[in-house]
C-alpha positions as CSV (number, residue, x, y, z in Angstrom):
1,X,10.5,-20.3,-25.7
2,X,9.9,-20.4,-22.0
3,X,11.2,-23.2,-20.0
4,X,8.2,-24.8,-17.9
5,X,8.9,-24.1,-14.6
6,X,9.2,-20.3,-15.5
7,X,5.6,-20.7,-16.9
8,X,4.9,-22.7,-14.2
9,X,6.4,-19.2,-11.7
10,X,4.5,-16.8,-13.8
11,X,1.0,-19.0,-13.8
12,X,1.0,-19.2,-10.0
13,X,2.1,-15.3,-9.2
14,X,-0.5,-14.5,-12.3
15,X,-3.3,-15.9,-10.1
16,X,-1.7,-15.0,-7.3
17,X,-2.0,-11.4,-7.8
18,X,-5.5,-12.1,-9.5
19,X,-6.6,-13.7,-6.0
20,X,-5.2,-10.0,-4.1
21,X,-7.5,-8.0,-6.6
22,X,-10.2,-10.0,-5.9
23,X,-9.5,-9.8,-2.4
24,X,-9.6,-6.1,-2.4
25,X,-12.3,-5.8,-4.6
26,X,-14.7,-7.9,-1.9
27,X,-13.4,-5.5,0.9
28,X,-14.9,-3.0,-0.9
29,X,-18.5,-4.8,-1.8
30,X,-18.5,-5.7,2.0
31,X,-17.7,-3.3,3.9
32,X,-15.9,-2.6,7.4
33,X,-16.4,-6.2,8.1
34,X,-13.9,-7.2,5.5
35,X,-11.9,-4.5,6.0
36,X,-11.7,-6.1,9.9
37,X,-11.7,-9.8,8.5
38,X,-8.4,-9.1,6.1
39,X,-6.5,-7.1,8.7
40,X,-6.9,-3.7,7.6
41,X,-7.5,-2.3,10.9
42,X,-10.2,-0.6,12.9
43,X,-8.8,2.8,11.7
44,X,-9.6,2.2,8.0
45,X,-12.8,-0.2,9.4
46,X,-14.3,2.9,10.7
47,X,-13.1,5.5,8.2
48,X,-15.1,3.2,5.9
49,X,-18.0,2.9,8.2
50,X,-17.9,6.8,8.4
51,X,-17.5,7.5,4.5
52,X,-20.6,4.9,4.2
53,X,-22.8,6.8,6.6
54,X,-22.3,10.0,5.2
55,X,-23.2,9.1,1.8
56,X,-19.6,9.7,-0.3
57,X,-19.3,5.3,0.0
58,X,-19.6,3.8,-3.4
């Protein structure tokens, strides 16, 4: 059986990693203003902003 600090560890980098998902998930249901807000760059910002404009965005 797991001591309670290790379940403790793997509770905080379980919703850790589910706060990154979510994270990137919103990126996508934003747009190139997320992309810009989380630090993704302008390159990606405006390959997003040129994938939306021709019609192959989600």
């Amino acid at each position: 059986m797991p001591t309670p600090s290790i379940s403790l560890s793997l509770a905080i980098a379980g919703s850790h990693s589910a706060l990154a998902a979510v994270a990137h998930l919103a990126c996508i249901a934003i747009g190139p203003q997320a992309y810009r807000f989380m630090g993704a760059g302008e390159r990606m910002a405006r390959a997003v902003e040129a994938a939306l404009e021709s019609g192959s965005g989600l």
